[in-house]
ZADREN-964931 format. One record per residue (C-alpha): y, x, z; chain; residue in one letter; residue number from 1. Coordinates in steps of 0.25 Angstrom, whole numbers, m for minus. Example, Ala and Ser with C-alpha at 12.3 -4.5 7.8 and 13.67 -1.06 7.14 Angstrom:
% ZADREN-964931
     c2     c1     c3  kette  rest   nr
    m18     49     31      A     a    1
     m4     55     29      A     s    2
//
This chain:
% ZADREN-964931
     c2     c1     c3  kette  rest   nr
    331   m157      3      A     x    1
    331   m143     m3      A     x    2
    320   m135     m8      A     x    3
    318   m121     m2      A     x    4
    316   m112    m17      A     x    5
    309    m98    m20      A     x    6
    318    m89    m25      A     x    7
    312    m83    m39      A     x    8
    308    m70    m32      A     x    9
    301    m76    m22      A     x   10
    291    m86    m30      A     x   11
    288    m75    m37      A     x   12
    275    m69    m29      A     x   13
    273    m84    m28      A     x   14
    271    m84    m42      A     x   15
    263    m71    m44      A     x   16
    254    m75    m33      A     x   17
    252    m89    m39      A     x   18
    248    m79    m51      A     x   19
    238    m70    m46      A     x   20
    233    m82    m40      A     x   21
    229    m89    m53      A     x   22
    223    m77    m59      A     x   23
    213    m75    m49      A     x   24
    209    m89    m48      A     x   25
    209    m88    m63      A     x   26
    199    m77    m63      A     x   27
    191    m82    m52      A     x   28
    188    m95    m60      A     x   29
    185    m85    m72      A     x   30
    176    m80    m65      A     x   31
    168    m91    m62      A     x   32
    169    m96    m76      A     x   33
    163    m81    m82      A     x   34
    152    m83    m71      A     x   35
    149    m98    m76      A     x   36
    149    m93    m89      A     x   37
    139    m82    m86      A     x   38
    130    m89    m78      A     x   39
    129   m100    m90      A     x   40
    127    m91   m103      A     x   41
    118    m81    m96      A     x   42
    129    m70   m102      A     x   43
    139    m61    m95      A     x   44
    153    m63    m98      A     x   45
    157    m51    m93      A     x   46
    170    m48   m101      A     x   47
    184    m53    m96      A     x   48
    197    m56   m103      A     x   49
    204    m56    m90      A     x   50
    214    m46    m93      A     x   51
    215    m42    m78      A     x   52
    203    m34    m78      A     x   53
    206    m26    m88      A     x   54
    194    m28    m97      A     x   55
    195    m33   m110      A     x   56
    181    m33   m117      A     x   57
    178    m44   m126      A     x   58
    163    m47   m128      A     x   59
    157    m38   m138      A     x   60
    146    m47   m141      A     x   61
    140    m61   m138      A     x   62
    126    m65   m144      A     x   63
    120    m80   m143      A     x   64
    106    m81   m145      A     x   65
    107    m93   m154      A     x   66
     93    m97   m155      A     x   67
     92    m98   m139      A     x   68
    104   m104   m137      A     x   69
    100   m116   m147      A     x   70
     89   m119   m140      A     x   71
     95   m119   m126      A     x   72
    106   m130   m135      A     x   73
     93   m138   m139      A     x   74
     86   m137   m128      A     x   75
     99   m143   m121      A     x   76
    101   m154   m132      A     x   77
     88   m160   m127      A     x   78
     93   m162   m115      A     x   79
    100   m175   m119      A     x   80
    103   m188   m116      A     x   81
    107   m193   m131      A     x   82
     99   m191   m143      A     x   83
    102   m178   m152      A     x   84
    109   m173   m157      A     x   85
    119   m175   m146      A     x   86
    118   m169   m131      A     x   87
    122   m178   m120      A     x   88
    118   m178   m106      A     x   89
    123   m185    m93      A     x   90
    127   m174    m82      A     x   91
    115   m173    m72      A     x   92
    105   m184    m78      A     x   93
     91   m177    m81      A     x   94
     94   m172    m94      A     x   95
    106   m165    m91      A     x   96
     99   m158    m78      A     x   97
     88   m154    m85      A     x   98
     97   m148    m95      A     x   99
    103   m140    m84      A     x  100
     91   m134    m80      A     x  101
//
């Protein structure tokens, strides 16, 4: 039994379709990932490095307030079901729920 086969010229918009395709479906789950991101540290991440928008700012600056965020670390680590200096905790027993709030 034979196979009917595209010629070259007609596989190509099949390809470039495919192409287009993948990009936007690669953007959209950027998308959501940026937007995780943001919700999670509380800061905008704003800047792209999508090179089809035309923008191509790199951050000019990023500042961590130390002091809060090591007490937001050991605030955490007592939220744990081994002993210190390690932090365990079973997904959804009390501790890690508690943690999450």
């Amino acid at each position: 039994m034979a196979y009917p086969t595209l010629a070259p010229s007609s596989s190509l918009p099949f390809l470039l379709l495919c192409l287009i395709c993948s990009l936007v479906s690669a953007q959209t789950n950027e998308d959501a990932t940026i937007k995780t991101m943001e919700d999670f540290s509380g800061y905008p991440l704003h800047e792209s490095n999508n090179p089809f928008d035309g923008s191509s700012s790199l951050p000019t600056s990023l500042s961590v307030d130390g002091d809060s965020l090591q007490r937001q670390i050991d605030e955490l680590s007592t939220f744990s079901d081994t002993p210190a200096p390690s932090v365990t905790r079973i997904l959804y027993s009390e501790k890690d729920v508690l943690a999450r709030r």
